[in-house]
C-alpha positions as CSV (number, residue, x, y, z in Angstrom):
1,X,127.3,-63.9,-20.5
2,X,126.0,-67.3,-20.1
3,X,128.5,-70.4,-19.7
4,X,128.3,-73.3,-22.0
5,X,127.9,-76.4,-19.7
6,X,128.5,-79.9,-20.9
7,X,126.4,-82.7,-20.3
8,X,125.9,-83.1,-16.5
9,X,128.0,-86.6,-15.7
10,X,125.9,-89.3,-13.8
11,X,127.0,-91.6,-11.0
12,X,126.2,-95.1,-10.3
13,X,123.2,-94.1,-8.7
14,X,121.9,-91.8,-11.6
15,X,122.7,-88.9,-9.4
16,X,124.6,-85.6,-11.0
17,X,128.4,-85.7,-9.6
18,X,129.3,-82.8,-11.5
19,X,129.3,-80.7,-14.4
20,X,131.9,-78.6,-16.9
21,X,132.1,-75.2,-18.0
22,X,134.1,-75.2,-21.3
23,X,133.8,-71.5,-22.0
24,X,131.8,-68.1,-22.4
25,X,130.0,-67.1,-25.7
26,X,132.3,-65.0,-26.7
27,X,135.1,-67.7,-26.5
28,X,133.0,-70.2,-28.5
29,X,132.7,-67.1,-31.4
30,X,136.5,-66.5,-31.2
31,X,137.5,-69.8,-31.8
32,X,135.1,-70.5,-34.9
33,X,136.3,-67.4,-36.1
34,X,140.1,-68.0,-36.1
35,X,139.0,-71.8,-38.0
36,X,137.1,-70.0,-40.1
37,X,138.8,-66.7,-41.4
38,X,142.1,-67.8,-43.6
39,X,145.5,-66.4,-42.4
40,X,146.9,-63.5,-44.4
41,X,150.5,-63.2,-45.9
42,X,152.8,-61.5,-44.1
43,X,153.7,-57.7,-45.6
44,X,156.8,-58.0,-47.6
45,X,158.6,-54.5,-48.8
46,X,161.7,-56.0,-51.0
47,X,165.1,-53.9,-51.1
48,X,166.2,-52.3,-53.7
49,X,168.8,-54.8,-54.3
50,X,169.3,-58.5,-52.2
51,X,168.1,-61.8,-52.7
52,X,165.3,-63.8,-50.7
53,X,165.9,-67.2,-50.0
54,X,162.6,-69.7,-50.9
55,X,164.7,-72.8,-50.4
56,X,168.1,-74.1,-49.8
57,X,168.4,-77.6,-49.5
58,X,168.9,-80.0,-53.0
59,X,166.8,-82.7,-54.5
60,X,168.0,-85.5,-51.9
61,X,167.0,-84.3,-49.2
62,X,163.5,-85.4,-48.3
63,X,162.8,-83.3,-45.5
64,X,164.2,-79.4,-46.9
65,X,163.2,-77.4,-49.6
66,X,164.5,-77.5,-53.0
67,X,167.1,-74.6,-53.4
68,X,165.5,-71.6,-55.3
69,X,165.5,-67.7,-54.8
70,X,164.0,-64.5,-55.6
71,X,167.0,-61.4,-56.8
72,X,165.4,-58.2,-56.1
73,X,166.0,-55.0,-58.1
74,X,164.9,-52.0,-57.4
75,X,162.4,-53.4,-56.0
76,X,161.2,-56.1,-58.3
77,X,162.2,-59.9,-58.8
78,X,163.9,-62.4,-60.3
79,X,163.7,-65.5,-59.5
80,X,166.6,-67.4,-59.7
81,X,165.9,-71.5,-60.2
82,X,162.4,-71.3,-59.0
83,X,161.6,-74.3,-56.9
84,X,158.6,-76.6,-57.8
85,X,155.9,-75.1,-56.4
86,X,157.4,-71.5,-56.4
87,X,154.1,-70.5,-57.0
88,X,152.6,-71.1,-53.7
89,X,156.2,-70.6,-51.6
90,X,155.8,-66.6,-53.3
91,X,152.0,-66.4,-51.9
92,X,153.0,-67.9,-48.7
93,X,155.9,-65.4,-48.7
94,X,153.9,-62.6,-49.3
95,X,155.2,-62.0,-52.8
96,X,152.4,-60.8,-55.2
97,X,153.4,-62.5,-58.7
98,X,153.2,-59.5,-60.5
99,X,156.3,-58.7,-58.2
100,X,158.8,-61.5,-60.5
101,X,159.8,-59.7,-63.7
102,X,162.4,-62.5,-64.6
103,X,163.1,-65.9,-64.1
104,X,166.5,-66.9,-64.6
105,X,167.5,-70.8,-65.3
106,X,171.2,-72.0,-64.9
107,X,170.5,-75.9,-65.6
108,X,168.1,-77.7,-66.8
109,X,168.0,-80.8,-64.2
110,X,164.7,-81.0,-62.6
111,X,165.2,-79.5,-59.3
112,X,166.2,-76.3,-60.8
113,X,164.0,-75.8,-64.0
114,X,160.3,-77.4,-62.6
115,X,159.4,-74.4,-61.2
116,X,160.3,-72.0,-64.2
117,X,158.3,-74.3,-66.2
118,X,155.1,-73.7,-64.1
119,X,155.9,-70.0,-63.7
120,X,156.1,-69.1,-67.4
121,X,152.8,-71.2,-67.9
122,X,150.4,-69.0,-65.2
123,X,150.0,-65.8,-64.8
124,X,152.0,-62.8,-66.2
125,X,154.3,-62.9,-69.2
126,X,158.1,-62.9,-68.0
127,X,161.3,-63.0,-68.8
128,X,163.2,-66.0,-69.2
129,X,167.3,-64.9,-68.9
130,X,169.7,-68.2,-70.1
131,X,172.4,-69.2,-72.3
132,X,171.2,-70.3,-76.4
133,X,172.6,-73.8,-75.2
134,X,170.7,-73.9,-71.9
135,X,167.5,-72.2,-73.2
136,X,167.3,-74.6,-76.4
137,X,167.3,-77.7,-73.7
138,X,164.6,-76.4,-71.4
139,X,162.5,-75.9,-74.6
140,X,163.4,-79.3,-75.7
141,X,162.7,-81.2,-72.5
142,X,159.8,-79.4,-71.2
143,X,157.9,-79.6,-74.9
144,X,158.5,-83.8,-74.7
145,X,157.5,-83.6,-70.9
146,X,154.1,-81.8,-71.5
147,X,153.3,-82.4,-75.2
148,X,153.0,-78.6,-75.9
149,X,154.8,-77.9,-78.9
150,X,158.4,-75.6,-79.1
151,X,156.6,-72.6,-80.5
152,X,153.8,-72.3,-77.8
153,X,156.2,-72.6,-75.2
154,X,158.2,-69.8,-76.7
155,X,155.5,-68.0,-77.1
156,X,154.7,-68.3,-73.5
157,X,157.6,-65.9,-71.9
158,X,160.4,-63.7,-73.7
159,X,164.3,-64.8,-74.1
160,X,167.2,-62.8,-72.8
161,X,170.0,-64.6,-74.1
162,X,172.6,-64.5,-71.5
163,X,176.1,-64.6,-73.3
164,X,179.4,-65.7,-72.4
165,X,181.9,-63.0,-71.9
166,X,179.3,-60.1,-72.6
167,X,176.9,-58.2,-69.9
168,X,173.7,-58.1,-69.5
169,X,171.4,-55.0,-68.4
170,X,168.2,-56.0,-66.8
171,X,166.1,-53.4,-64.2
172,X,168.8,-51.4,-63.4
173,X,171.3,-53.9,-62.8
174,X,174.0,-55.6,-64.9
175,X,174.7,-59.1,-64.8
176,X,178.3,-61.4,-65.9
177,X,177.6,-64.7,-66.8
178,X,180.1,-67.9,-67.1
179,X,179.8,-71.8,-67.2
180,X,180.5,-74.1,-64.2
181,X,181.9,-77.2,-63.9
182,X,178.9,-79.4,-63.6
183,X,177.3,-82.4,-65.7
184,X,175.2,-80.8,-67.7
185,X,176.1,-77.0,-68.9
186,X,175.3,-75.1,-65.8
187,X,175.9,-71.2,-64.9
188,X,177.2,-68.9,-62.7
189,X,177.1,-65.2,-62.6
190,X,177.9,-61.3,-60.8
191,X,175.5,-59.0,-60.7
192,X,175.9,-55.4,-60.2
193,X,173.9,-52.2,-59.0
194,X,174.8,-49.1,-57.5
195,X,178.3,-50.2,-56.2
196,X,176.8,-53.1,-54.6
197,X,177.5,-56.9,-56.2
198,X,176.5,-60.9,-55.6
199,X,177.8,-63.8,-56.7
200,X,175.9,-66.4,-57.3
201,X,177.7,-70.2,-58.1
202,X,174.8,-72.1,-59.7
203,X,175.7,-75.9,-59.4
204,X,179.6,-75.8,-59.3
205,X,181.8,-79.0,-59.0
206,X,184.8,-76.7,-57.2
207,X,187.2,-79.3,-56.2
208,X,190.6,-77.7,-56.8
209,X,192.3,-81.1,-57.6
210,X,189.6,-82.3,-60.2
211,X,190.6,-79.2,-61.2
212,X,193.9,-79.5,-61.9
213,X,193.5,-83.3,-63.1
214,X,191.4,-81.3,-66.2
215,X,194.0,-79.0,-66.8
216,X,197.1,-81.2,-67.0
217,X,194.9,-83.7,-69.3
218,X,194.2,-80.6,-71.5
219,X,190.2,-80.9,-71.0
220,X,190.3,-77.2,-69.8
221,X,192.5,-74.9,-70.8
222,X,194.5,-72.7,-68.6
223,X,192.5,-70.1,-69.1
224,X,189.0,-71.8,-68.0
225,X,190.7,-73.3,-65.1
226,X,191.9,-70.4,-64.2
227,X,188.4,-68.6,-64.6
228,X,186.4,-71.6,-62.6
229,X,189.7,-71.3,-59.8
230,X,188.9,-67.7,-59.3
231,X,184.9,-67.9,-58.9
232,X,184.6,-67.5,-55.5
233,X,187.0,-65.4,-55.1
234,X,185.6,-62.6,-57.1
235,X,185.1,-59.6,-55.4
236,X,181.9,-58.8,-54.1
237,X,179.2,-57.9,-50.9
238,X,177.8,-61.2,-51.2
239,X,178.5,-64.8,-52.0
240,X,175.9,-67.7,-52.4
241,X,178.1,-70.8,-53.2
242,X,176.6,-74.1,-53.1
243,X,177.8,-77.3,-51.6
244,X,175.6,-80.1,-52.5
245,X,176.2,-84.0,-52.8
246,X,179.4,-84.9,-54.0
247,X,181.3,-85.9,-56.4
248,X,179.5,-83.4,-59.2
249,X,178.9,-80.8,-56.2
250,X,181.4,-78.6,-53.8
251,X,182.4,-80.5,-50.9
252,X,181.8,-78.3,-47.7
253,X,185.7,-78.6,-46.9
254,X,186.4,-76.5,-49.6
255,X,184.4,-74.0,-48.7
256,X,186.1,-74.0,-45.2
257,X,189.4,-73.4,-46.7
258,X,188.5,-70.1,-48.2
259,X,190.6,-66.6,-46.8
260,X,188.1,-65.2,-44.1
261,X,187.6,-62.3,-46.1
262,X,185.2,-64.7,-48.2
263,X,184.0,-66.4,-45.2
264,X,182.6,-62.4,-44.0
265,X,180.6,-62.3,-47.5
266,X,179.5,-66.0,-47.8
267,X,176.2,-68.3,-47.5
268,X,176.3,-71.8,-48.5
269,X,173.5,-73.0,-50.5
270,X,172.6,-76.2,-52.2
271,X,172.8,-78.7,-48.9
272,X,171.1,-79.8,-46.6
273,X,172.8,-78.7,-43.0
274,X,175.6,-77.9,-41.5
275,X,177.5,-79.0,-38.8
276,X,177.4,-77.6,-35.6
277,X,179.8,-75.2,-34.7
278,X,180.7,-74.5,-38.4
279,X,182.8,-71.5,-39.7
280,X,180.3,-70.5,-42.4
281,X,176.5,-70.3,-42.7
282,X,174.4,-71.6,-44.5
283,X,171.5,-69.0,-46.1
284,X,168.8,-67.9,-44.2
285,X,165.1,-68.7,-45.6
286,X,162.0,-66.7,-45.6
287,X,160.8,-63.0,-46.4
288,X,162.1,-61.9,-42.8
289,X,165.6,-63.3,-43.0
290,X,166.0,-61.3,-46.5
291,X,169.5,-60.5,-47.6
292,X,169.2,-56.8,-48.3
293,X,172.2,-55.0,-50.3
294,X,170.5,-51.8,-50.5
């Protein structure tokens, strides 16, 4: 094959010095075509049951990606706080949209909710899994936000109230749901299928003094305190606790206080890093790094 010469280079005395291959024909064709030709998704096959990771940091950290995930059930999704822009992290991830079934919201500050708003806008109808108290506020906001009115935004997904103290049944699975301690109402819940469970914290203020402060000042009773005490203990294969910026978040020293039995089953989301050398992890994030239950 010919060679692609560059202009020959003069000297002072206008004779050629020298001149430059750059490449063949066939190297010329093979780098417009990598330019050219857009790069595919990778090939995702989701587990039965497990939870993809599309961010893990929180909304003060400029440089990591708001936290938001995708709970897979027999093989189909929902996605758990989608992120802003969740549309474009799924394509990215290789997850077709007609993948998420569900979307489910535990609070309705922006860095959790953005994304569910833009989700139940495009493309397929889903399911929209929340509280009365929680749904009523993301309806609220987002219809004063956009200037859409209550009734199309209803109309725009399907509620599965998610009740205190009562489970829920969704794909297969069966989901517990309770509030955290946060500043705004915010939940938490277990989900179960096949044998296999996660617990997932939401936004959790788990400081065991605060805590007790509530309790002896009769804000909470025994009973809640008790209940929020106890939530990541709860017996289970996995654990996603968060520990985001204090004082309305967990501070990371709790979470290194826990028995190492919990340490073996948990991944902190919610913050930004993690010091070197640390006892737990933080959650892996990607399609690849997929935590799979099944």
């Amino acid at each position: 094959e010919d060679m692609f010469l560059e202009e020959d280079e003069e000297g002072d005395d206008g004779d050629v010095v020298q001149s430059k291959e750059i490449g063949k024909e066939s190297d010329i064709k093979s780098i417009r075509l990598s330019i050219s030709t857009p790069v595919s998704p990778p090939t995702f096959h989701p587990p039965s049951f497990g939870v993809t990771v599309l961010g893990n940091s929180h909304s003060f950290d400029k440089n990591g990606s708001t936290s938001g995930y995708v709970l897979w059930i027999n093989g189909r999704g929902v996605m758990i706080d989608p992120p802003p822009y969740s549309s474009a992290a799924l394509e990215r991830e290789g997850i077709r949209p007609r993948m998420i079934m569900a979307i489910i919201i535990t609070h309705c500050h922006a860095d959790h909710d953005a994304g569910a708003f833009q989700k139940v806008m495009t493309g397929t109808k889903v399911a929209v899994i929340t509280t009365p108290t929680i749904y009523k506020s993301f309806i609220r906001k987002y219809s004063a936000l956009s200037g859409l009115s209550p009734a199309l935004l209803r109309h725009s997904h399907r509620h599965r109230p998610a009740i205190i103290g009562q489970p829920l049944k969704f794909q297969g699975a069966t989901f517990h749901f309770t509030y955290t301690l946060h500043t705004i109402p915010c939940i938490a819940f277990r989900v179960e299928w096949r044998g296999r469970s996660m617990v997932f914290t939401g936004d959790h203020m788990n400081i065991p003094e605060k805590i007790d402060d509530l309790e002896s000042t009769g804000v909470l009773t025994k009973e809640r305190a008790d209940s929020i005490r106890q939530l990541p203990l709860i017996e289970c294969d996995l654990l996603l606790h968060e520990s985001g910026a204090p004082p309305i978040h967990t501070p990371l020293e709790v979470l290194l206080n826990v028995p190492d039995e919990v340490k073996k089953r948990l991944y902190v989301v919610h913050t930004s890093a993690l010091p070197k050398e640390c006892e737990v992890r933080v959650a892996p994030i990607g399609t690849t790094d997929t935590i799979r239950l099944d």
